[in-house]
N, C-alpha and C positions, 0 to 999 in steps of 0.2 A: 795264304797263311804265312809264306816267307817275310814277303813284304809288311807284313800289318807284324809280324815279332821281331822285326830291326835282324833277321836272318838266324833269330832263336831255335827257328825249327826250320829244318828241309824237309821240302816233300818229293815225291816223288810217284809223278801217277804212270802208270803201264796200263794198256790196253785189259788186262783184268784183275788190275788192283790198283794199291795204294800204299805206298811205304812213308812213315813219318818215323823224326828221329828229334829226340829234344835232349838235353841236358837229362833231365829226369828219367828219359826209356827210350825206346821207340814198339813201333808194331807197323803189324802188315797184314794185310786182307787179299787175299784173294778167291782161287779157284782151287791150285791144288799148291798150294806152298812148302820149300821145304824148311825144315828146324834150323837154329842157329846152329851154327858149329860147338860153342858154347854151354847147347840145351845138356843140362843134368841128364849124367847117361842113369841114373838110376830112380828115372822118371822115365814110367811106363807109358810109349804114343801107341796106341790101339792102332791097326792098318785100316786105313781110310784115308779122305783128299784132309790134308791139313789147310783151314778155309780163313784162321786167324793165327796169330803172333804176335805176343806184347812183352817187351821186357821192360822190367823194372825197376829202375838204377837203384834208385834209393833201397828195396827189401831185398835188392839180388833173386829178384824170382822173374818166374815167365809166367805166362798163362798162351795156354793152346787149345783149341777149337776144332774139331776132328770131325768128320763126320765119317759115319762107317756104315755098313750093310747087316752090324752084327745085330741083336735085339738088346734089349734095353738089360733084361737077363743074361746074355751071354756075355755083354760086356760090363758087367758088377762081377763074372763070375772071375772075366779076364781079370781083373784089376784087383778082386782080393787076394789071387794065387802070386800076379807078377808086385804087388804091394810087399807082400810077407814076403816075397823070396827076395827082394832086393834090401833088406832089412827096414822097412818101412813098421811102424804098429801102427795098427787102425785103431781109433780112438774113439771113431762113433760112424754109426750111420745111420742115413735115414732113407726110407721108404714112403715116398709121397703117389702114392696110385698111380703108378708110370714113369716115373721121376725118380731117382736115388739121388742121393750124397752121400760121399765117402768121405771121412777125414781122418789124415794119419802125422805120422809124427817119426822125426829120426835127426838125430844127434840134436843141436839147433835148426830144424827145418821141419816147416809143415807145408802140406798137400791137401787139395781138395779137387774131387772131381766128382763134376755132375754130367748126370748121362740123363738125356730126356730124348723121346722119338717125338719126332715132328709127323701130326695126323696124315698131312698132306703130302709127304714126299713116302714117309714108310722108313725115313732113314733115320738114323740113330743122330745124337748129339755130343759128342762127349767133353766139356770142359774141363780142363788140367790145369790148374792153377797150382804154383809153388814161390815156396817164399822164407826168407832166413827169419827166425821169429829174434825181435831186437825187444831186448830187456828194458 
């Protein structure tokens, strides 16, 4: 990838991941990763292995990828109490038979996070996406 973008993007593979960094963002995958130093403290990370990382130069948001042991209910329950208290509004949700989405809203910034359980593991999913909303 370096090679083939004239040095546009660095990668960087580790024994269980992969960090990329470009002009535009970067992200990172692994096993149990931790937050930028950067990550908005007033975005809720649910306790679990953090398993992705993507920041987003251009909307100034992130998005994080969590996975946790809580169920798919207790963590909608987490996320509307620590939402409201960090002065987040919720703006809508939805309930897809297993599946939620949350979306909120606070000064110019919006969030969304989706919490799905994976059949096969029993673990929960919880994506956290944030982002400056640009006029």
């Amino acid at each position: 990838m370096e090679n083939a973008s004239n040095g546009q993007v660095q990668v960087d593979i580790k024994n269980d991941g992969v960090k990329v960094e470009t002009e535009a963002g970067s992200g990172e995958t692994g096993t149990d990763l931790s937050l930028p130093a950067d990550f908005p403290e007033d975005v809720y990370v649910i306790t679990g292995k953090i398993k992705t990382v993507y920041r987003d130069a251009g909307k100034n948001g992130y998005t994080a990828s969590i996975e946790t042991d809580k169920t798919v209910a207790e963590a909608k329950e987490l996320y509307d109490q620590e939402l409201k208290q960090a002065g987040w509004k919720i703006d809508s949700f939805m309930d897809l038979g297993g599946s939620m989405i949350i979306g909120a809203s606070k000064e110019k910034r919006s969030i969304s996070v989706m919490i799905n359980q994976d059949a096969e593991t029993g673990k929960t999913t919880v994506l956290v996406g944030t982002s400056e909303n640009i006029d």
